[in-house]
LUMGU-408010 format. One line per 8 residues: number of its first residue (from 1); their letters; for each residue x, y, z of C-alpha. Coordinates in Angstrom, 1 decimal, always signed. Example, Ala and Ser with C-alpha at 12.3 -4.5 7.8 and 13.67 -1.06 7.14 Angstrom:
<nodes>
1 = AS = +12.3,-4.5,+7.8 ~ +13.7,-1.1,+7.1 $
</nodes>
This chain:
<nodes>
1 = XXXXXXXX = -17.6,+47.0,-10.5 ~ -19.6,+50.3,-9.2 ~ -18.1,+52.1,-6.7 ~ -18.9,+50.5,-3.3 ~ -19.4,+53.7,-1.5 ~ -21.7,+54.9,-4.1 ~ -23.2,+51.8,-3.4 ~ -24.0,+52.3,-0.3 $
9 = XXXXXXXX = -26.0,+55.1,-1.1 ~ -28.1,+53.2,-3.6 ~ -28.8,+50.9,-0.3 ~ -30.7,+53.6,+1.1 ~ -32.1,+54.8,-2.2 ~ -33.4,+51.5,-3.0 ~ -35.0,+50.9,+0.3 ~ -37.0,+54.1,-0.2 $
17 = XXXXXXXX = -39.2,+53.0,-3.5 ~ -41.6,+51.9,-1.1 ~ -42.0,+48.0,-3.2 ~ -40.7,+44.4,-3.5 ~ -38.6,+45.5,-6.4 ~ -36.3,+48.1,-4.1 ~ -36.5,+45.6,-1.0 ~ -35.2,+43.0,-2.8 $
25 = XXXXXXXX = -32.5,+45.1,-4.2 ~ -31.2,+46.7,-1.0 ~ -31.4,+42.7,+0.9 ~ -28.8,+41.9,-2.2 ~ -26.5,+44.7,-1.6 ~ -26.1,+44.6,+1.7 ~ -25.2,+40.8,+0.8 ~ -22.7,+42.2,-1.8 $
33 = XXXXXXXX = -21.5,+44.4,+0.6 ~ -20.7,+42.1,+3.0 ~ -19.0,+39.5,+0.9 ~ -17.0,+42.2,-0.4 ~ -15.9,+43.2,+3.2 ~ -15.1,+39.5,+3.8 ~ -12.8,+39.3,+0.7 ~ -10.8,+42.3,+2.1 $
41 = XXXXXXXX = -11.0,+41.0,+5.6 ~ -9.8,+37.5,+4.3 ~ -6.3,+39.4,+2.5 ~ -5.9,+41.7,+5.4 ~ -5.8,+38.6,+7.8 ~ -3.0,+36.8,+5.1 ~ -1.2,+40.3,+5.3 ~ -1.1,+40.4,+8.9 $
49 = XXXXXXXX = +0.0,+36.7,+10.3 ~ -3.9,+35.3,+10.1 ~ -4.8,+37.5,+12.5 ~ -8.8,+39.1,+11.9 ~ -7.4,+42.6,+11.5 ~ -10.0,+45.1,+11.0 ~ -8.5,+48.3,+10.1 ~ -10.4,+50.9,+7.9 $
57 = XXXXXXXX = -6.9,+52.2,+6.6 ~ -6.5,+48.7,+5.3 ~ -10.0,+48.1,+4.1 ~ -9.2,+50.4,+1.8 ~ -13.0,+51.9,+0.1 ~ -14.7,+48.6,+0.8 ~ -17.9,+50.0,+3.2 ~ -17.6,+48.1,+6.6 $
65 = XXXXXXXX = -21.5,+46.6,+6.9 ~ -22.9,+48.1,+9.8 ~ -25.9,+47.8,+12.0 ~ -27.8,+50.9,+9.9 ~ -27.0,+49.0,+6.8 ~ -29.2,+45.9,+8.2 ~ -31.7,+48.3,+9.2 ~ -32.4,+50.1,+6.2 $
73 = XXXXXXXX = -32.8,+46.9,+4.7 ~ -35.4,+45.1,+6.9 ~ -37.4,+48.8,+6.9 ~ -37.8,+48.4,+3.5 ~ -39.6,+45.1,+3.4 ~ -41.7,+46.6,+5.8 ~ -42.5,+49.4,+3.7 ~ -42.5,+47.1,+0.2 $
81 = XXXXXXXX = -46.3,+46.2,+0.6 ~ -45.5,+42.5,-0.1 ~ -47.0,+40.0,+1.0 ~ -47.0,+39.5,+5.1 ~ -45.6,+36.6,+5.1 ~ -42.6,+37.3,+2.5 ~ -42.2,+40.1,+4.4 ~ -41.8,+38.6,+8.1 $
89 = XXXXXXXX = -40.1,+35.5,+6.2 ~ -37.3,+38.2,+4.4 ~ -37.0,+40.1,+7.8 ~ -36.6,+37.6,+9.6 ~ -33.9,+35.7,+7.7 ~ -31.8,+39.4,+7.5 ~ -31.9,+39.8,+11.5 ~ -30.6,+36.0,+11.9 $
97 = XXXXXXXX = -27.8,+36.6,+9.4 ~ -26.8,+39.6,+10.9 ~ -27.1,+37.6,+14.6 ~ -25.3,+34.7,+13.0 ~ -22.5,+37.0,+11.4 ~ -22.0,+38.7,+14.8 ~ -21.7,+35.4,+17.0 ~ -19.3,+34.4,+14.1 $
105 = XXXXXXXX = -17.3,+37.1,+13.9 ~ -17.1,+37.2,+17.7 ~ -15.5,+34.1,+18.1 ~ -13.3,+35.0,+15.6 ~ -12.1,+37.9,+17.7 ~ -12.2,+36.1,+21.1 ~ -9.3,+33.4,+19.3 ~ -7.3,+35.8,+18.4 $
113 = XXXXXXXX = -7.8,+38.1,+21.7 ~ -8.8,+40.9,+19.3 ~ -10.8,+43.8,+20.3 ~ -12.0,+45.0,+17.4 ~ -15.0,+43.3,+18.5 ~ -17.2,+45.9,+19.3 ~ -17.2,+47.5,+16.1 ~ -18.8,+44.9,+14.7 $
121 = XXXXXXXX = -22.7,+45.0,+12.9 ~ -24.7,+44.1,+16.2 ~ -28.7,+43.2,+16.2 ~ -30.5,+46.5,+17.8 ~ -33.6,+47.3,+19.6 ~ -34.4,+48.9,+16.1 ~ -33.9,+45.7,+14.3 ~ -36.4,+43.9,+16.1 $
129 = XXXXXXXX = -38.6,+46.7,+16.2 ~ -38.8,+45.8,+13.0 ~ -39.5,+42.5,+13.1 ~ -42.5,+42.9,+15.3 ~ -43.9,+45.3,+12.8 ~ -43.2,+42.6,+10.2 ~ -45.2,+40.2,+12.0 ~ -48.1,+42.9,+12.4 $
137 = XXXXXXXX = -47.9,+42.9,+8.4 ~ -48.9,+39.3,+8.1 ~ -52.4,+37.9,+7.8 ~ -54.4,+36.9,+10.7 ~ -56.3,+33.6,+9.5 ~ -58.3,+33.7,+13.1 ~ -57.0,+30.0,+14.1 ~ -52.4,+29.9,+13.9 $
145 = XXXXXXXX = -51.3,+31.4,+17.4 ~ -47.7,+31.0,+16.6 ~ -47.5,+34.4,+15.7 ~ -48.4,+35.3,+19.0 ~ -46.0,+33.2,+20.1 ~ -43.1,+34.7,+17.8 ~ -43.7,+37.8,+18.4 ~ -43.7,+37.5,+22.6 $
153 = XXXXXXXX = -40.6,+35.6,+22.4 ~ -38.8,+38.7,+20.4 ~ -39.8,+40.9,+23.3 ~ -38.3,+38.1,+26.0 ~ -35.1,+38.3,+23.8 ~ -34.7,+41.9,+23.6 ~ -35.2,+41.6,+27.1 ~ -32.6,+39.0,+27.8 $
161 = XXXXXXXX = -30.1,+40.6,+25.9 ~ -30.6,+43.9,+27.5 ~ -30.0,+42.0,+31.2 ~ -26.9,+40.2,+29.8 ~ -25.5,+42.9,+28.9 ~ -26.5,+45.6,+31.7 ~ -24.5,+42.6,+34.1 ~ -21.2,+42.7,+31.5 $
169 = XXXXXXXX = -17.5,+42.5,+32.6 ~ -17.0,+44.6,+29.3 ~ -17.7,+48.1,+29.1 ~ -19.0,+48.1,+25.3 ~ -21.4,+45.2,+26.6 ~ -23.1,+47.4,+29.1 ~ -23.2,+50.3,+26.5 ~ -25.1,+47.9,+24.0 $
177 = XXXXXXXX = -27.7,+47.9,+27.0 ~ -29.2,+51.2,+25.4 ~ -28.9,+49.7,+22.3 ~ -31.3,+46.6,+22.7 ~ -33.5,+47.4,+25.7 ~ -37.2,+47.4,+24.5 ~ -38.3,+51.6,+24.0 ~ -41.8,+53.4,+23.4 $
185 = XXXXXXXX = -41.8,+52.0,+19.7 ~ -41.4,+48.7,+20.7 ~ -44.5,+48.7,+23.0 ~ -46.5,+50.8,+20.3 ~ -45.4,+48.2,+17.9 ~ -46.3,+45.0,+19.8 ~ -49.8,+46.9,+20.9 ~ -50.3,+47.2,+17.2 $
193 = XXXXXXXX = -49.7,+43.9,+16.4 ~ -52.4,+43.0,+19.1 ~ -55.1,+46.2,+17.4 ~ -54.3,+44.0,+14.0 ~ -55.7,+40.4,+14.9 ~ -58.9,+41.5,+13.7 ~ -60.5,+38.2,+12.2 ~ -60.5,+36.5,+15.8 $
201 = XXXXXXXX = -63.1,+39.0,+17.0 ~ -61.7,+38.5,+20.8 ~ -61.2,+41.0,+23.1 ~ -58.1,+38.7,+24.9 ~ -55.8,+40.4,+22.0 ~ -57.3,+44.2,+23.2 ~ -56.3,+43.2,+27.0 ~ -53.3,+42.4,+26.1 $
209 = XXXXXXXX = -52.5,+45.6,+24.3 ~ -54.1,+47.6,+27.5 ~ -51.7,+45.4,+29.3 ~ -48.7,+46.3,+27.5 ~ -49.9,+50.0,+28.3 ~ -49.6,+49.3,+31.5 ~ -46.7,+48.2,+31.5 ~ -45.1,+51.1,+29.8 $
217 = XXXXXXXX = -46.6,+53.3,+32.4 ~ -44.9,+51.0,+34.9 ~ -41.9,+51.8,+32.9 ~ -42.4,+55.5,+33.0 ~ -41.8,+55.8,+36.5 ~ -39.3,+55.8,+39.0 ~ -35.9,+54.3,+38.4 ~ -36.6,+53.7,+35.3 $
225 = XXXXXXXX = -38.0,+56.9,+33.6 ~ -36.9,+55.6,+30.0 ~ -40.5,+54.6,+28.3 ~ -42.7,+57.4,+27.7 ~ -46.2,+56.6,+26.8 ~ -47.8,+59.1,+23.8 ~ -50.8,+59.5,+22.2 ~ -50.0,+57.2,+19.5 $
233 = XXXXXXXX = -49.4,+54.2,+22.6 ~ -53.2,+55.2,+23.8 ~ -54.6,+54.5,+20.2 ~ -53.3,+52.1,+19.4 ~ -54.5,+50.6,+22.6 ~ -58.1,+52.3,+21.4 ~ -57.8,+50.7,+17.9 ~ -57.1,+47.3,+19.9 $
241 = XXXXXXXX = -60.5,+47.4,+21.5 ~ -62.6,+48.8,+18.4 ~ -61.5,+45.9,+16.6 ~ -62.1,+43.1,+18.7 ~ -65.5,+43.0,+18.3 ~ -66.6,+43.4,+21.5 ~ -69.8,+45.0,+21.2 ~ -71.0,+47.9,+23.6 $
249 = XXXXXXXX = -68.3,+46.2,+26.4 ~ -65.4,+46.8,+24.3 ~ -66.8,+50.3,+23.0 ~ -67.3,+51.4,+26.0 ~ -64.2,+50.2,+27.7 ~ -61.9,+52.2,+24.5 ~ -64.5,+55.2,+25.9 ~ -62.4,+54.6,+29.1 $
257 = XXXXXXXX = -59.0,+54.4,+27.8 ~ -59.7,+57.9,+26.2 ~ -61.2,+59.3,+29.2 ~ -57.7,+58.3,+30.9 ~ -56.3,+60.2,+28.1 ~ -58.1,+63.3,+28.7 ~ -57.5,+62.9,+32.3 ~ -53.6,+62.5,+32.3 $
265 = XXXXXXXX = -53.1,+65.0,+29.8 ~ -54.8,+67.5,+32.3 ~ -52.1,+67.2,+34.7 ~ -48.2,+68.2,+34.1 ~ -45.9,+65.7,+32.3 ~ -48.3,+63.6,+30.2 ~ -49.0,+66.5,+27.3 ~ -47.7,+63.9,+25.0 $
273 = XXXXXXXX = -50.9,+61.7,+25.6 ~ -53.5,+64.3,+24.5 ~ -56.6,+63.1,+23.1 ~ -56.3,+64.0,+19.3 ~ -59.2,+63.5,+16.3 ~ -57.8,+59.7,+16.0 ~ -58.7,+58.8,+19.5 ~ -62.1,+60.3,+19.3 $
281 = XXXXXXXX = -62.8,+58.9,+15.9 ~ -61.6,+55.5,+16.8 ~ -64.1,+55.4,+20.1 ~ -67.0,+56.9,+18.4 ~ -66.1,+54.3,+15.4 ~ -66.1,+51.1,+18.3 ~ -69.7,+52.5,+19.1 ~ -70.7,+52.1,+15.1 $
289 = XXXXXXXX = -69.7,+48.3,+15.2 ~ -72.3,+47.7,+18.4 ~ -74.3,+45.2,+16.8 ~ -77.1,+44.8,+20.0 ~ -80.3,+47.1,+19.4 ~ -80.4,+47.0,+22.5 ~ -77.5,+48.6,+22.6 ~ -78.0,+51.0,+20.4 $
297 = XXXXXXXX = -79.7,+53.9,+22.0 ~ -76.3,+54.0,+24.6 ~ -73.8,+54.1,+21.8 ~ -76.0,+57.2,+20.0 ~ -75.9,+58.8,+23.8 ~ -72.3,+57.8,+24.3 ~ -71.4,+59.7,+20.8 ~ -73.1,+62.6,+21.6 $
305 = XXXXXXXX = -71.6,+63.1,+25.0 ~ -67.9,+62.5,+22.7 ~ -68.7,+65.0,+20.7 ~ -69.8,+67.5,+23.4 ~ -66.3,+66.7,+25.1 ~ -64.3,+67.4,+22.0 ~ -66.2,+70.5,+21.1 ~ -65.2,+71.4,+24.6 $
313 = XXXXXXXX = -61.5,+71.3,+24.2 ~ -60.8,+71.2,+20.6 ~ -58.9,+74.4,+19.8 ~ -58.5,+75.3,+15.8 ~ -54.9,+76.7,+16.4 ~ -53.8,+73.9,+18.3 ~ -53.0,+72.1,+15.7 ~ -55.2,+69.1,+16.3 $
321 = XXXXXXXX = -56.0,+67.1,+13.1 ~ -58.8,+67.8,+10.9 ~ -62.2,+66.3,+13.3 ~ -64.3,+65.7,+10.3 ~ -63.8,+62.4,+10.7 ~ -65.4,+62.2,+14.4 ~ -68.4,+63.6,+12.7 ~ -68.6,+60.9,+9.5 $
329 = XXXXXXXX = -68.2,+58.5,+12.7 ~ -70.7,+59.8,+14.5 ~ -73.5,+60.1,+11.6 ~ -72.2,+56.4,+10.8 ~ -73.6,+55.8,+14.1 ~ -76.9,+57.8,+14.2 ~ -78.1,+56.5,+11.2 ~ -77.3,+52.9,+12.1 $
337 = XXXXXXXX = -79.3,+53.1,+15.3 ~ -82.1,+55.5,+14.8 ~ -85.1,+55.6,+12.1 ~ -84.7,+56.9,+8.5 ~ -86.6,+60.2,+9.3 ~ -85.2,+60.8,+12.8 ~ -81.2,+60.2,+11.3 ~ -81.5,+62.5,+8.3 $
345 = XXXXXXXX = -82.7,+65.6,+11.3 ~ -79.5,+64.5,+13.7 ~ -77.2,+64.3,+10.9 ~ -78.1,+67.7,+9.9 ~ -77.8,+68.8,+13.3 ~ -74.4,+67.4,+12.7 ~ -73.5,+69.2,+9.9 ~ -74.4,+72.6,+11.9 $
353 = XXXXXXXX = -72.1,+71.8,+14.7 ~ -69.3,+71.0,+12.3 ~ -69.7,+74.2,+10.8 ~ -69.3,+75.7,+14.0 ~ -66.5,+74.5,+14.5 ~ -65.1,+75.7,+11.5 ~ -64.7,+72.3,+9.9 ~ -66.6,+71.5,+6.5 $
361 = XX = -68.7,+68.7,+6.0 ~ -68.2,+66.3,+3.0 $
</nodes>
């Protein structure tokens, strides 16, 4: 057999080729892994009266499974580019084993008033992070809701657990508290999953993201202080309602979740939720999907007053990302709504202001 340590490393090697192939390697090691920690567990418990001793000195070099090891592996179906629903079906069934192998192993403890307990692999916010992001992964069909229903009840859990164990006689209870309470990536995660129902063209998925942004500003405040809302939480929240398919309603409400942006970000403690290309190319992109002619002469005003903001606090050292992409977005939108002849003249009006902004038009 390979050495077990060097194993380990090929866990997190494995996990980082990015396909099914390396996945479904790592997922069988850290099974390997843990049967092998079992086996020694099993003869240290024969050596030791049947007691679950769990003693590294006595392990000897078989690599205790731990929470990270769990991790690595369910990131890595995440990153495999399978198919959504292997993927949420293979993360899934790795965060119950490892939720199964804790209760287990708990009660193992508990009869023999061991307490090694606590130094045992443990689900973490992390974990189901990672699970939400599975389920963000899998297709949307436009008709099954019981996605939406999975993935609000991980949330309720993280949230349950987090309250169990703030409210713990045990002191490495309250300490998992940390561990499990839902954080920022957990609310950009589940706002993602929202921005990614696409095919249902509703906006009910982009209110719910705004509402989860609300919530995390709830969050940022006063006693809590421990979710900080960042530009990647606002667009996210802006990809949410420039994919619902909302027409000028749902452009022009993104245009208002960026307008917050600009606004907080003007005032001490919110730098993090500067506006940055993304959020402007996102809005101006909502406008290009308005479908209405009606409409159509207010998204080509709307853009244009976008662009005047951005040219107004874009800064080339600042180390904004590249803002050609506002532009393509913006010509995508002139020369949807205006004539042939009238398009071409704004689009090269376009491509002067880009130059002088030192950007180059492609």
């Amino acid at each position: 057999d390979a050495d077990l340590a060097s194993a380990r490393s090929f866990l997190s090697i494995a996990s980082n080729w990015h396909n099914e192939r390396g996945a479904t390697l790592a997922e069988a090691l850290l099974d390997r892994l843990y049967e092998e920690e079992q086996s020694q567990l099993r003869k240290n418990r024969r050596n030791n009266g049947n007691r679950p001793h769990y003693s590294q000195s006595q392990n000897g070099d078989v690599v205790e499974v731990d929470s990270n090891m769990y991790n690595i592996c369910m990131d890595a179906w995440n990153k495999s580019g399978a198919d959504g629903e292997k993927i949420v079906s293979r993360v899934g069934a790795i965060l119950e084993r490892m939720e199964k192998r804790y209760s287990w192993r708990c009660a193992e403890f508990r009869r023999h008033d061991d307490p090694h307990n606590r130094d045992l692999a443990r689900p973490d916010c992390f974990g189901y992070n990672c699970l939400i992001n599975a389920h963000s992964k899998r297709e949307d069909d436009g008709d099954d809701r019981s996605d939406d229903d999975e993935v609000g009840a991980i949330l309720d859990r993280m949230d349950a657990l987090a309250e169990a164990a703030a409210y713990s006689d045990d002191a490495a209870d309250r300490a998992y508290e940390l561990r499990i309470r839902p954080d920022a990536v957990t609310y950009n995660t589940l706002m993602n999953y929202h921005a990614t129902r696409t095919h249902r063209r509703s906006s009910s998925y982009a209110q719910k993201a705004e509402e989860l942004l609300l919530r995390m500003s709830e969050l940022s405040k006063p006693p809590d202080n421990d979710i900080e809302m960042n530009v990647t939480s606002f667009n996210t929240v802006l990809k949410a309602w420039a994919n619902c398919g909302g027409g000028i309603e749902g452009a022009q409400r993104a245009e208002s979740v960026l307008r917050t942006m600009i606004r907080l970000s003007g005032k001490g403690g919110h730098e993090n939720a500067r506006p940055d290309a993304v959020s402007f190319s996102t809005v101006i992109g909502a406008y290009s999907r308005v479908d209405n002619p009606d409409d159509m002469p207010i998204s080509v005003s709307s853009v244009m007053g976008l662009l005047d903001e951005l040219e107004g606090s874009y800064l080339p050292d600042s180390g904004a990302i590249n803002i050609n992409s506002c532009y393509n977005a913006a010509a995508n939108v002139i020369v949807k709504c205006g004539s042939p002849k009238d398009a071409a003249e704004s689009v090269k009006e376009l491509m002067n202001r880009m130059k002088n902004m030192d950007a180059v038009p492609d």
